[in-house]
PASEBA-1860 file (N, C-alpha, C; in nm, 3 decimals):
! residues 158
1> XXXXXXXX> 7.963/-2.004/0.268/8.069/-1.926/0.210/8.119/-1.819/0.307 ~ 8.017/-1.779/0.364/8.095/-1.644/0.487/8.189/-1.762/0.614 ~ 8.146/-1.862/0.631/8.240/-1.907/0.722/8.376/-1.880/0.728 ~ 8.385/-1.934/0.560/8.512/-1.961/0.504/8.562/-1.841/0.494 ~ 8.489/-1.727/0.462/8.612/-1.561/0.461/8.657/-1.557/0.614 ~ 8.556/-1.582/0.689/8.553/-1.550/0.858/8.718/-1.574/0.857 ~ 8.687/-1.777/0.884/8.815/-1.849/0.905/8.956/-1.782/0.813 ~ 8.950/-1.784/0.693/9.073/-1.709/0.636/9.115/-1.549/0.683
9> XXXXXXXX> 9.017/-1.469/0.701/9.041/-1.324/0.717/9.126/-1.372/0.846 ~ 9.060/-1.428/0.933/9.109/-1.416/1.081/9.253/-1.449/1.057 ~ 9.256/-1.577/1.026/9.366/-1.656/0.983/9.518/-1.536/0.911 ~ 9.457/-1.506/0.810/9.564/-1.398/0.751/9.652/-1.318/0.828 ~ 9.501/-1.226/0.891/9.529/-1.124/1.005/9.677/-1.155/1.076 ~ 9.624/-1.287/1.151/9.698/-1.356/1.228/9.843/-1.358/1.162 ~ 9.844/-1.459/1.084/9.967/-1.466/1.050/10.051/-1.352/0.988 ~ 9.970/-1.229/0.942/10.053/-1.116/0.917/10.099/-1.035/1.056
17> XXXXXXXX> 10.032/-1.029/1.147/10.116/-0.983/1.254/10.169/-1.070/1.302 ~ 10.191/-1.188/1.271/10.259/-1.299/1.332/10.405/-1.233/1.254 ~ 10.405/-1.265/1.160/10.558/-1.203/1.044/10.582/-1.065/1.101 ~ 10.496/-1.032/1.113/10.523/-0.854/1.146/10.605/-0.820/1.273 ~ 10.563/-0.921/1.350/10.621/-0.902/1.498/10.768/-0.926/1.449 ~ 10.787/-1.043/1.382/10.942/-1.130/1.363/11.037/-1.008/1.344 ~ 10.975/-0.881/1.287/11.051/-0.779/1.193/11.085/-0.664/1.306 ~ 11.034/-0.665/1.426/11.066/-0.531/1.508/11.082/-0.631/1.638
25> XXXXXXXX> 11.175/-0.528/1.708/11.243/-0.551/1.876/11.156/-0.536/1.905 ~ 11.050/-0.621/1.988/10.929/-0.625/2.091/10.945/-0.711/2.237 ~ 10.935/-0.657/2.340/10.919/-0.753/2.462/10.832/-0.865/2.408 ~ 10.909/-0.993/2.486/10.931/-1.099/2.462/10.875/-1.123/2.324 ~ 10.975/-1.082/2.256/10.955/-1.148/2.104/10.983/-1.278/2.037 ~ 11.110/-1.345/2.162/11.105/-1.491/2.125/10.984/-1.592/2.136 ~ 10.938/-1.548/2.226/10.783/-1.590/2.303/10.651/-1.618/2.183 ~ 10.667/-1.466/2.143/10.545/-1.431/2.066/10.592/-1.472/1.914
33> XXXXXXXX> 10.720/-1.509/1.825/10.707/-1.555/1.728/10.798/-1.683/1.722 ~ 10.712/-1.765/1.809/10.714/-1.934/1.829/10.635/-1.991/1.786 ~ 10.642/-2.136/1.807/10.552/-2.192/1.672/10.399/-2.219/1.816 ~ 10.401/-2.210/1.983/10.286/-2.198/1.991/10.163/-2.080/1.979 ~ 10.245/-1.983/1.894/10.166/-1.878/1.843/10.095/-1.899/1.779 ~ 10.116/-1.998/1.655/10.086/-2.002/1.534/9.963/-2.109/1.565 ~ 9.982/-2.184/1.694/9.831/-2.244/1.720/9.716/-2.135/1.757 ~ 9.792/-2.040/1.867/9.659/-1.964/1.883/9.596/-1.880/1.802
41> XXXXXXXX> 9.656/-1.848/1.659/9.614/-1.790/1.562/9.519/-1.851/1.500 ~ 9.555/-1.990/1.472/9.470/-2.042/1.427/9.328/-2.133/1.499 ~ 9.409/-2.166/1.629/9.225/-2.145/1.726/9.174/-2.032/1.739 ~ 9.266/-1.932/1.756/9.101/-1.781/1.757/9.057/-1.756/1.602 ~ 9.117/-1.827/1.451/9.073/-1.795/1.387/8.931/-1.934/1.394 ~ 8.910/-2.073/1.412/8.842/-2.159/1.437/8.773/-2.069/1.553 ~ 8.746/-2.057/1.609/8.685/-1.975/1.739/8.629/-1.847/1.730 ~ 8.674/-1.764/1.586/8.581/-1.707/1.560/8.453/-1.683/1.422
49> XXXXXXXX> 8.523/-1.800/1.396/8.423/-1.845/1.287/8.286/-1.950/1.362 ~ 8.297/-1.989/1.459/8.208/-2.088/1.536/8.140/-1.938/1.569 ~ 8.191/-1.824/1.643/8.096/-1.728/1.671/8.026/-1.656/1.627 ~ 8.076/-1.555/1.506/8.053/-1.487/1.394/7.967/-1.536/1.318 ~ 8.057/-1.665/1.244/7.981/-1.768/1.131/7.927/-1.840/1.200 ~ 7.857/-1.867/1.302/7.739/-1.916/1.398/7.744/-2.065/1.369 ~ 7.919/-2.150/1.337/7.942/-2.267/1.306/7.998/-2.350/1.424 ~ 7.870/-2.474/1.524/7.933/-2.481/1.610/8.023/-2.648/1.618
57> XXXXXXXX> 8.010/-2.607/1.464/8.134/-2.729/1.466/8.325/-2.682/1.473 ~ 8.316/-2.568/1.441/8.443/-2.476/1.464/8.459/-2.480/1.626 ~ 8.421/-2.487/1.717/8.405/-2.415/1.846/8.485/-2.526/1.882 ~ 8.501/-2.683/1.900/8.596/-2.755/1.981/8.705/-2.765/1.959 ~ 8.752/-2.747/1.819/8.929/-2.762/1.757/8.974/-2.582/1.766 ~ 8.902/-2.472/1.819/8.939/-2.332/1.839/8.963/-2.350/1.945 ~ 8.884/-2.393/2.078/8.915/-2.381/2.156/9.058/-2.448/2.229 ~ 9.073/-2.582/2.137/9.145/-2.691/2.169/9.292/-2.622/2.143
65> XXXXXXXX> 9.302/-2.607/2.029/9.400/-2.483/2.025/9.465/-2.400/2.070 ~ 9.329/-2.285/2.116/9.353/-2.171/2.204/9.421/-2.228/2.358 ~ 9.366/-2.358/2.407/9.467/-2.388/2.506/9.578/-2.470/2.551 ~ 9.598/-2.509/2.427/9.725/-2.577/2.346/9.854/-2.447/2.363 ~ 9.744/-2.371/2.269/9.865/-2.247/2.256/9.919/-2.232/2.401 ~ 9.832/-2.161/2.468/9.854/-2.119/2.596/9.910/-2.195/2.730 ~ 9.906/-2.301/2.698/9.958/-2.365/2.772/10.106/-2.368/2.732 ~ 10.163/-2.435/2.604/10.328/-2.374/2.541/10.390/-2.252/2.592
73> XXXXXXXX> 10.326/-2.158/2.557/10.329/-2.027/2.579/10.368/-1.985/2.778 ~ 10.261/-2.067/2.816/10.293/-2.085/2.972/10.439/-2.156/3.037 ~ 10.426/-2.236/2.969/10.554/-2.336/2.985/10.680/-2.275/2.940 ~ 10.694/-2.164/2.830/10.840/-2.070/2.841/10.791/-1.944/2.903 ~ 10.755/-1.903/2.944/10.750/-1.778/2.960/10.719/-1.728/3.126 ~ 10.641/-1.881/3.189/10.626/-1.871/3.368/10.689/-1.982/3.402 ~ 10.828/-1.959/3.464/10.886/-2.081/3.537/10.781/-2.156/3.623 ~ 10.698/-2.170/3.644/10.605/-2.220/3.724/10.477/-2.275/3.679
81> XXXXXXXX> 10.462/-2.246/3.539/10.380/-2.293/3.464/10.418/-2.509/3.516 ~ 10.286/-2.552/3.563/10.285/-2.699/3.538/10.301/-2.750/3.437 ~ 10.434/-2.798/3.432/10.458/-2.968/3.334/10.420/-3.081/3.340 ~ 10.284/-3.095/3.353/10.244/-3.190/3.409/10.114/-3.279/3.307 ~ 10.150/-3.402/3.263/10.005/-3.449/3.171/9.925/-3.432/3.143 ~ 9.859/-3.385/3.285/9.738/-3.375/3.337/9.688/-3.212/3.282 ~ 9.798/-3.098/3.270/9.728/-3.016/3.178/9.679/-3.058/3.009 ~ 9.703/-3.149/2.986/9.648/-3.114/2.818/9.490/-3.216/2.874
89> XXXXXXXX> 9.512/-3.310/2.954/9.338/-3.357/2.941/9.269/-3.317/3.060 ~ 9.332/-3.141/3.105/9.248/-3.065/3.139/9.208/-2.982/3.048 ~ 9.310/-2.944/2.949/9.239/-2.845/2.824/9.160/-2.972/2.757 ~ 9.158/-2.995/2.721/9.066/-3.121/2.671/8.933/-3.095/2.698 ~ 8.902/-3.160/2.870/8.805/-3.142/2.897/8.706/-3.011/2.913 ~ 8.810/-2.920/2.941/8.752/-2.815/2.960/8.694/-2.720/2.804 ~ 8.774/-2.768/2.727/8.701/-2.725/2.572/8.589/-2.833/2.556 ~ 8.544/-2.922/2.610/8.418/-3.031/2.597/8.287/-2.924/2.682
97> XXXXXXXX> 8.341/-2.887/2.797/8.288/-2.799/2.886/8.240/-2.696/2.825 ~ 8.295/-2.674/2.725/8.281/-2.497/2.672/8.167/-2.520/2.556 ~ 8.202/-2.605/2.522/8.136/-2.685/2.415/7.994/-2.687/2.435 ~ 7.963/-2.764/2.545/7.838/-2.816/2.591/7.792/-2.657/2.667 ~ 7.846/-2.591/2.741/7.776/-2.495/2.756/7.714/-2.382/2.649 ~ 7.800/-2.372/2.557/7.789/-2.275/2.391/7.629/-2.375/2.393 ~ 7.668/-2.490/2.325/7.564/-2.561/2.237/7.444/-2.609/2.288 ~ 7.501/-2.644/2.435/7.377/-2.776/2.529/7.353/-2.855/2.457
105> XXXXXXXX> 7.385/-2.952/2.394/7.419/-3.060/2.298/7.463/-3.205/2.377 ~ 7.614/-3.133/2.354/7.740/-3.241/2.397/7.902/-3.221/2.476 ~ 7.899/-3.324/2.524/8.060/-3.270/2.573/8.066/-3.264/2.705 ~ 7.978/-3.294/2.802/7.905/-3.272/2.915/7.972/-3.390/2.979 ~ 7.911/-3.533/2.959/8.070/-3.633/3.023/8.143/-3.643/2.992 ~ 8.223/-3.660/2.882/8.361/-3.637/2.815/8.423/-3.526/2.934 ~ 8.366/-3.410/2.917/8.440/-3.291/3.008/8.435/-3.274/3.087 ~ 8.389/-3.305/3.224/8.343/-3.374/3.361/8.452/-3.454/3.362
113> XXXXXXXX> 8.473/-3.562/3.334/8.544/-3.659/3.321/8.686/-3.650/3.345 ~ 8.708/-3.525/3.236/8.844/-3.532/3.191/8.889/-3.443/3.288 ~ 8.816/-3.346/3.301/8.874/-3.257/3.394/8.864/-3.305/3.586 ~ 8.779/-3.398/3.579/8.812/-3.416/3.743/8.918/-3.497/3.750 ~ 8.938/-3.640/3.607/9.045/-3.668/3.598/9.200/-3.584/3.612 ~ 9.167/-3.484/3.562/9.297/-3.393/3.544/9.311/-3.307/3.715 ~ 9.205/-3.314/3.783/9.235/-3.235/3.869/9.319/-3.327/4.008 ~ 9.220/-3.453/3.950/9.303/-3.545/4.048/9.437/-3.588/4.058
121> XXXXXXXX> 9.490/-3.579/3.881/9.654/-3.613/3.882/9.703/-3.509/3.914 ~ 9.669/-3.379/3.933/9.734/-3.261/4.022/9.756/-3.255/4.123 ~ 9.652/-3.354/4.216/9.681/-3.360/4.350/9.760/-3.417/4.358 ~ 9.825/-3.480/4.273/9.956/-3.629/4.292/10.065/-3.480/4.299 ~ 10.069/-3.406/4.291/10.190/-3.294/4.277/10.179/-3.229/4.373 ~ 10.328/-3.143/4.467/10.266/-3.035/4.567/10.282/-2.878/4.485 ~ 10.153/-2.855/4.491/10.135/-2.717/4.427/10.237/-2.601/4.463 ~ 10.261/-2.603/4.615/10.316/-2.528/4.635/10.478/-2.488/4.588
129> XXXXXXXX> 10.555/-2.589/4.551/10.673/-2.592/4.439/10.676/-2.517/4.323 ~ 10.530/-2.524/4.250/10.541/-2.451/4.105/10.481/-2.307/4.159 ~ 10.444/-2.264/4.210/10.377/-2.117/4.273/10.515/-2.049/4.355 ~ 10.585/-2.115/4.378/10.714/-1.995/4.443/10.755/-1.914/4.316 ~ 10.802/-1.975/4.178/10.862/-1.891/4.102/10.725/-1.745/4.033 ~ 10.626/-1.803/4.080/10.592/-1.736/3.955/10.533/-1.557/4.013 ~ 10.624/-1.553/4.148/10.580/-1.393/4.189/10.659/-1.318/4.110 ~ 10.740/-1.303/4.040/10.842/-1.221/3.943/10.739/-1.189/3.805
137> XXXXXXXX> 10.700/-1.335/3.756/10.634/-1.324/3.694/10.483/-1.250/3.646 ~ 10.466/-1.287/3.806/10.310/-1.183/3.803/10.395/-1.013/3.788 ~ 10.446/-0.972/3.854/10.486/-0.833/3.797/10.565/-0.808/3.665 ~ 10.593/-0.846/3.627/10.623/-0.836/3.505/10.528/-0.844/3.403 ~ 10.431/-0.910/3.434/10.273/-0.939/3.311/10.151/-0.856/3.384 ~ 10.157/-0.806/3.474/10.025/-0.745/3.503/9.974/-0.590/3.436 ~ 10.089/-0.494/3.343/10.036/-0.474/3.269/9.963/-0.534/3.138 ~ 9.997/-0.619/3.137/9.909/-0.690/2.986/9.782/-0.743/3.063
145> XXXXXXXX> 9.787/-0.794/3.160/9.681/-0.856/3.215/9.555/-0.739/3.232 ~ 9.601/-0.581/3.287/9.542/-0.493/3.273/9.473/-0.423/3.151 ~ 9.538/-0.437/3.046/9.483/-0.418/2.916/9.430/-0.560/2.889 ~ 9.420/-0.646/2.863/9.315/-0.744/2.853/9.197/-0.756/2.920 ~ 9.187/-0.707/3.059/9.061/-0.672/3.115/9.006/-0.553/3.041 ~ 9.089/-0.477/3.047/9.029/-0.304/2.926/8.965/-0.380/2.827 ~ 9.029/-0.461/2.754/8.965/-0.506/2.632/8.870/-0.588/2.620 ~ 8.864/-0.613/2.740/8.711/-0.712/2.766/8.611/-0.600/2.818
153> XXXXXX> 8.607/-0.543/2.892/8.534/-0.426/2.925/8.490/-0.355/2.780 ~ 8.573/-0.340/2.681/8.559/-0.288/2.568/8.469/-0.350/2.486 ~ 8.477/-0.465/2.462/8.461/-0.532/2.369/8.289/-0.614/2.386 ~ 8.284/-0.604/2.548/8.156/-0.702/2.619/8.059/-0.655/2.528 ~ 7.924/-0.760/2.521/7.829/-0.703/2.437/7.768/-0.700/2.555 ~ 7.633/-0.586/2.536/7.581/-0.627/2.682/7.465/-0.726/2.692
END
């Protein structure tokens, strides 16, 4: 039963500042009330019910999510973000990765797999094409990037 408040509280949370944002002028607000928001709301709410509610069947569809979201999110917001296949069965693998390290269970070839797979169809691309645009970009986000380190510093257990 506590899973289930976990998953909904988070969930709510989420989607009330999700609406909330829609209602005030915020830097990049088209960004932030898109529909790949509404995935990462709901992988960090799966993601923190696997942690909290110590459920580690929550932990692969949160994570899967969380870089679902982020990857969308990448794709409008950094001209340079890769369009490329090979990112989703790198998030893939790499939530198998996360998986197996949390649990030591499973997920260990699956995510190996997928991700050397994925690293190899990258080499089919020249990197250096998608990395010209994205110096604008780094200044423009490195305050947030700075408060997200704060908030990890904050937040670390030790």
């Amino acid at each position: 039963m506590k899973q289930q408040r976990i998953f909904l509280g988070v969930l709510l949370i989420g989607l009330g500042a999700f609406f909330l944002t829609n209602q005030y002028s915020l830097p990049y607000q088209e960004q932030v009330a898109s529909w790949p928001s509404i995935l990462l709301i709901i992988g960090l709410a799966f993601l923190l019910q696997s942690i909290l509610g110590k459920d580690t069947s929550s932990l692969f569809p949160g994570l899967l999510l969380i870089g679902l979201g982020i990857h969308f999110h990448g794709l409008s917001l950094i001209p340079s973000w890769p369009d490329h296949w090979g990112m989703y069965t790198l998030i893939v693998g790499i939530s198998f990765l996360l998986v197996y390290v949390r649990t030591k269970k499973e997920g260990l070839i699956p995510g190996l797999l997928l991700t050397i797979f994925s690293i190899v169809a990258f080499l089919s691309i020249n990197p250096v094409e998608w990395l010209k645009p994205t110096h604008k970009v780094v200044l423009d986000l490195w305050p947030i990037v700075l408060i997200c380190i704060g908030l990890f510093f904050i937040l670390k257990r030790k």
